[in-house]
C-alpha positions as CSV (number, residue, x, y, z in Angstrom):
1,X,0.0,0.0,0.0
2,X,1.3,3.5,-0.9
3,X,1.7,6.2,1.4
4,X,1.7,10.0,0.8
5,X,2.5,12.4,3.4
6,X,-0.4,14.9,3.5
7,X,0.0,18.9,5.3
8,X,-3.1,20.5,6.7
9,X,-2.7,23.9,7.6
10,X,-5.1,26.7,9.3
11,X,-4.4,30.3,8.7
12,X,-6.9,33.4,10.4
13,X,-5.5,35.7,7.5
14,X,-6.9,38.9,9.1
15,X,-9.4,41.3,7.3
16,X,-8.7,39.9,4.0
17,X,-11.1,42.0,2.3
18,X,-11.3,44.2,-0.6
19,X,-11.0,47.9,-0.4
20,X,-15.1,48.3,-0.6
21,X,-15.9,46.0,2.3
22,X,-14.0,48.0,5.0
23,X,-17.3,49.9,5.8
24,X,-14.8,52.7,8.0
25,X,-14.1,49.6,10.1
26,X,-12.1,47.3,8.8
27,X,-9.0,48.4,6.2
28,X,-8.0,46.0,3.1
29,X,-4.4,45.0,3.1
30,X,-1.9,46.9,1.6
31,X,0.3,44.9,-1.4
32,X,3.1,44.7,1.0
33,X,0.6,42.9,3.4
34,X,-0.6,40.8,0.2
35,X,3.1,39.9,-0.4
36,X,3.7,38.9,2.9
37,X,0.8,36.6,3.0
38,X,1.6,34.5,-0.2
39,X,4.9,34.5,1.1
40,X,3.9,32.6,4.2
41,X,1.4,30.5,2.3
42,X,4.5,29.4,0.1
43,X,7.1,28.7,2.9
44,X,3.7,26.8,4.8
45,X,3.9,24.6,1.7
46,X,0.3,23.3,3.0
47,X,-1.9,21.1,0.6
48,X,-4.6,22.0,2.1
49,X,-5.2,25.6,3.7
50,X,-8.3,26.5,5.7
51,X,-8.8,29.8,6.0
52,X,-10.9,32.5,8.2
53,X,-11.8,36.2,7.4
54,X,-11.8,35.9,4.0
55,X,-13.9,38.7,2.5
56,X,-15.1,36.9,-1.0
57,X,-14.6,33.9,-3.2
58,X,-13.5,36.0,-6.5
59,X,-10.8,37.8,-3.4
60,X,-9.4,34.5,-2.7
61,X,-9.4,33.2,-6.4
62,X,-7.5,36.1,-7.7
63,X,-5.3,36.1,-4.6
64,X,-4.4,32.3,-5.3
65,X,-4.5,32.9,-9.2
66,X,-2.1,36.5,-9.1
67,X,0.2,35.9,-6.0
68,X,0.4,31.9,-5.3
69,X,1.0,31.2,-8.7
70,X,-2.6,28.9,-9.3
71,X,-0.8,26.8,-7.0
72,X,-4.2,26.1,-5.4
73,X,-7.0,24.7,-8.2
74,X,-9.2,24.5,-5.8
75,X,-11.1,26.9,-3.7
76,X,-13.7,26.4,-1.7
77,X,-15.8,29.7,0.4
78,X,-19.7,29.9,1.6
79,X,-20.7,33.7,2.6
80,X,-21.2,33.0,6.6
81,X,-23.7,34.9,9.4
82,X,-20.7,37.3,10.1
83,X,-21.6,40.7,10.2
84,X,-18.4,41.8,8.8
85,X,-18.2,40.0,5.8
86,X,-15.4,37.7,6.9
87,X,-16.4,34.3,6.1
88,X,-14.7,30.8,5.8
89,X,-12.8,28.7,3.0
90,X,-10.7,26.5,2.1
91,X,-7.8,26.5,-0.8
92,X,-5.9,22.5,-1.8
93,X,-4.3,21.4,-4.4
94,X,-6.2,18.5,-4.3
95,X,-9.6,18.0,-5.7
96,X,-12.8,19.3,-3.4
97,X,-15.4,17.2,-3.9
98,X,-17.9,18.3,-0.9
99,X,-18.5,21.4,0.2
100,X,-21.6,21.4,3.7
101,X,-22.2,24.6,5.4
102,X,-24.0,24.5,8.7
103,X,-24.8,28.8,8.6
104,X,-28.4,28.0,8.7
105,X,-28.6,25.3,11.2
106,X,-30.4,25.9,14.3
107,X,-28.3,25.0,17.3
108,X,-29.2,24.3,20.7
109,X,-28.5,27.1,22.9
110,X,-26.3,26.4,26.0
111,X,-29.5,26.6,28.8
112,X,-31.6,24.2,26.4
113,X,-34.3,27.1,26.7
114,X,-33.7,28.1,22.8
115,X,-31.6,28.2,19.3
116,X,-29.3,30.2,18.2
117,X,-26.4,29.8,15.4
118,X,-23.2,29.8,14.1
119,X,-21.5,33.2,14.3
120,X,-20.0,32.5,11.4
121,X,-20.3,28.7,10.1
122,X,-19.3,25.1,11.4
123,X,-17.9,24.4,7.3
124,X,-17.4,20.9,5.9
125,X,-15.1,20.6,3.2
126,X,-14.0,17.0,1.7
127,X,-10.9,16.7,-0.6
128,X,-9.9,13.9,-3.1
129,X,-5.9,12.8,-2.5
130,X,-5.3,10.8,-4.9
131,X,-8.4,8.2,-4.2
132,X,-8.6,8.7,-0.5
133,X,-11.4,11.4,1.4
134,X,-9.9,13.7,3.7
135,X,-12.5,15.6,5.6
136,X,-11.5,19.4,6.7
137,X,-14.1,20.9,9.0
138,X,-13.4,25.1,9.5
139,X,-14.3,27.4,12.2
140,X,-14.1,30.4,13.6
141,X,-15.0,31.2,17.2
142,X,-16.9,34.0,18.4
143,X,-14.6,36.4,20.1
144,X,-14.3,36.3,23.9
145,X,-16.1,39.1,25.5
146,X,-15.8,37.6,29.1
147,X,-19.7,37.8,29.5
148,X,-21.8,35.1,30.4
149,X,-23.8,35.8,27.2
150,X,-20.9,35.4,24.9
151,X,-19.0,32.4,26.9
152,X,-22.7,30.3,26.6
153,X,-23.0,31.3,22.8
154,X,-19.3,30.3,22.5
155,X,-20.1,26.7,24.2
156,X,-23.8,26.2,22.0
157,X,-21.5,26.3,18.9
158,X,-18.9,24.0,19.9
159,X,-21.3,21.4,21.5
160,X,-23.0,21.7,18.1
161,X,-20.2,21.6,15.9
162,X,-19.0,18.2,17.9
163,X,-22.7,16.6,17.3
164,X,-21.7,17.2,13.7
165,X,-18.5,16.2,13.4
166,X,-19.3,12.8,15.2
167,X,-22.7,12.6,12.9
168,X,-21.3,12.9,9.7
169,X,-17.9,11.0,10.2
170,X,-20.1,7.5,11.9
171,X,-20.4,5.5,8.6
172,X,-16.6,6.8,8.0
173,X,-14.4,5.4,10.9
174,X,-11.3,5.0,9.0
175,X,-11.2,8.2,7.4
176,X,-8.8,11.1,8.0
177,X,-10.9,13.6,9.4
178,X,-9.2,17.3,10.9
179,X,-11.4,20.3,12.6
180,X,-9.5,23.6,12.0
181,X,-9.9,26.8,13.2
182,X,-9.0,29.8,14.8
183,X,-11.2,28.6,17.9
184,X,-10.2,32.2,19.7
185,X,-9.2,30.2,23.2
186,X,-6.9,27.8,23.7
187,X,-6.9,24.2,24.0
188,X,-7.1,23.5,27.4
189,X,-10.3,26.3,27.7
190,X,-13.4,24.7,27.6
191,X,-15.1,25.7,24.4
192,X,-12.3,23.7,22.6
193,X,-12.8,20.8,24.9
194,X,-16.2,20.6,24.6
195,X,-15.6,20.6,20.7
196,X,-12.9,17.6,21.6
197,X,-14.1,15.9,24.1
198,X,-17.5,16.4,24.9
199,X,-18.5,14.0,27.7
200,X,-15.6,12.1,27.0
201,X,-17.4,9.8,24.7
202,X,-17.0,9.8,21.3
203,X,-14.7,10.7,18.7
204,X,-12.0,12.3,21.0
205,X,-9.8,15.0,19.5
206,X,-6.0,15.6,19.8
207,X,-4.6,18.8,19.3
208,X,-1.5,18.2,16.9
209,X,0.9,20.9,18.9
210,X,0.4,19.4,22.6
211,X,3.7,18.3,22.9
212,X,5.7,21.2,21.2
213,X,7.1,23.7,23.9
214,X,5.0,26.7,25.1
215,X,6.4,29.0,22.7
216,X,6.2,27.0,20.0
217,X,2.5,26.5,20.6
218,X,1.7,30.4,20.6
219,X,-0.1,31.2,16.9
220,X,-1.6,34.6,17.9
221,X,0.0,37.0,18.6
222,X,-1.0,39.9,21.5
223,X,-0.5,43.3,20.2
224,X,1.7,45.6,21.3
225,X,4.2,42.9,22.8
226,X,7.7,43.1,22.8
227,X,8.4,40.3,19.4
228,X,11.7,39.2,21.4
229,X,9.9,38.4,23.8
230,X,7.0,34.8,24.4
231,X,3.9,36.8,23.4
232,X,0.5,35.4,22.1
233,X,-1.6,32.1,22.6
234,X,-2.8,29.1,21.0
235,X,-5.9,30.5,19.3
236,X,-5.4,28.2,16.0
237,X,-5.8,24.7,16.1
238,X,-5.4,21.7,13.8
239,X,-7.3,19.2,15.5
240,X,-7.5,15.3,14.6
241,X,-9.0,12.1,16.1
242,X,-6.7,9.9,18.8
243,X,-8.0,7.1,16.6
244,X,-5.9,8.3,14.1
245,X,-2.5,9.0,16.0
246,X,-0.6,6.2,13.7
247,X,-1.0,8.8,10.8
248,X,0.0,12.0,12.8
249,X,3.5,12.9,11.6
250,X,4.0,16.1,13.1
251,X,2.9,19.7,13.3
252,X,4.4,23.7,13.1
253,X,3.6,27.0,13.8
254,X,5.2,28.8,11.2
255,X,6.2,31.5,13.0
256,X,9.5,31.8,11.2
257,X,8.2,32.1,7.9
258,X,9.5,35.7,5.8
259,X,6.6,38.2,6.6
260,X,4.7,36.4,8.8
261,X,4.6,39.2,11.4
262,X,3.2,41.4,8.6
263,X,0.8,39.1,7.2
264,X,-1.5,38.8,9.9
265,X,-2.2,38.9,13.6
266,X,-2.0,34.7,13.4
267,X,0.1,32.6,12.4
268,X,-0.4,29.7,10.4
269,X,-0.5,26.3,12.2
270,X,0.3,23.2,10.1
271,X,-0.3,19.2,10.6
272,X,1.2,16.4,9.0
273,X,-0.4,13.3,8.0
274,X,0.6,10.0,6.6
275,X,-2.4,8.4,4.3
276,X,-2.8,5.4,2.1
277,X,-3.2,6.3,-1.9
278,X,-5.4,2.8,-2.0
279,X,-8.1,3.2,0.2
280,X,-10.4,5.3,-0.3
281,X,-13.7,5.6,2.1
């Protein structure tokens, strides 16, 4: 059986928006800010990218077309329930053959008493590598507010995002299956483990940099902060099942990469897999 090695990146690119979306708000990014974000994307060398404030499809496909060389066929973006226009995607260089957005689901809200929804979208994407299904899921946490009202919206979304995520991947045990995001707390907070472990029953998810060093954990980074010095946290997660530990190779924040500093306020987070070419599922 043939193996490929397969990278799986997640990248909160910041206000990647065109001039006309800014609304006095938000600002578009300047070309060296453009540069400096293909740049990363390059050195990243992901072969799949999932992606967070993206302002448009036609954006991103122009983006990929003008500045990673069409190194990325295949884009992938659903208009979410943000307010700002930043929405979710996905850009591989492997085939996407499913796109499911949850925007319009009805979620349980945290005191059972109601529904809300996604703040922005809970977004399924599956790509074809070379005869075997790889299964991306995106998202994009609400910001914390440190209110009661945001911290139970924060919790509704992850609790429903897991009840997907364990729905859709039951007639697909085998399957390599990641949940990506810039989840806007960190691992160990509990929004994150209620999307990972739940009641601990379950698919139970691994985050792919828990045994890198603190400060090679930290993917966002806290403004202001001396750059010499440990700054940030672990907003941005690439996420995968224990189930599947024999096919985690390894993982990177790529910190290092030229112009990553003036790219975004994140830093892309990469995993590496190891998956048959034979079996698909």
């Amino acid at each position: 059986m043939d193996v490929q090695r397969l990278r799986i990146g997640s990248y909160n690119v910041k206000d990647f928006i065109a001039p006309s979306q800014g609304g006095g708000v938000r600002q578009a990014k300047s070309n060296q800010e453009l540069r400096a974000l293909a740049q990363t994307i390059k050195e990243a060398d992901c072969d799949v990218v999932a992606l967070q404030e993206v302002g448009s499809k036609s954006l991103l496909e122009k983006f990929v077309k003008e500045r990673l060389n069409g190194s990325y066929e295949h884009v992938a973006l659903v208009p979410s329930n943000d307010r700002s226009g930043l929405n979710l995607a996905l850009i591989s260089k492997y085939p996407i053959t499913k796109v499911v957005s949850h925007k319009n689901d009805r979620i349980p809200t945290l005191d059972g008493q109601g529904t809300t929804q996604f703040t922005r979208d809970f977004l399924r994407t599956d790509v074809d590598v070379n005869g075997e299904t790889v299964t991306v899921y995106n998202t994009h946490g609400k910001a914390r507010m440190g209110d009661v009202a945001t911290e139970s919206q924060r919790i509704a979304e992850a609790k429903a995002g897991r009840e997907i995520l364990l729905q859709d991947m039951k007639p697909f045990p085998s399957r390599l299956v990641v949940v990506t995001g810039d989840m806007n707390d960190e691992t160990h907070n509990r929004s994150v483990q209620t999307l990972a472990k739940g009641q601990g029953d379950g698919m139970q998810l691994v985050d792919s940099l828990a045994d890198k060093p603190r400060e090679e954990q930290l993917t966002w980074i806290i403004p202001s902060m001396d750059p010499n010095a440990n700054r940030g946290l672990q907003f941005d997660h690439v996420l995968y099942p224990a189930g599947q530990k024999e096919k985690f190779v390894g993982s990177q924040v790529h910190s290092k990469a030229k112009g990553a500093d003036q790219a975004s306020d994140h830093y892309l987070v990469s995993a590496d897999f190891n998956i048959s070419k034979s079996n698909s599922s």
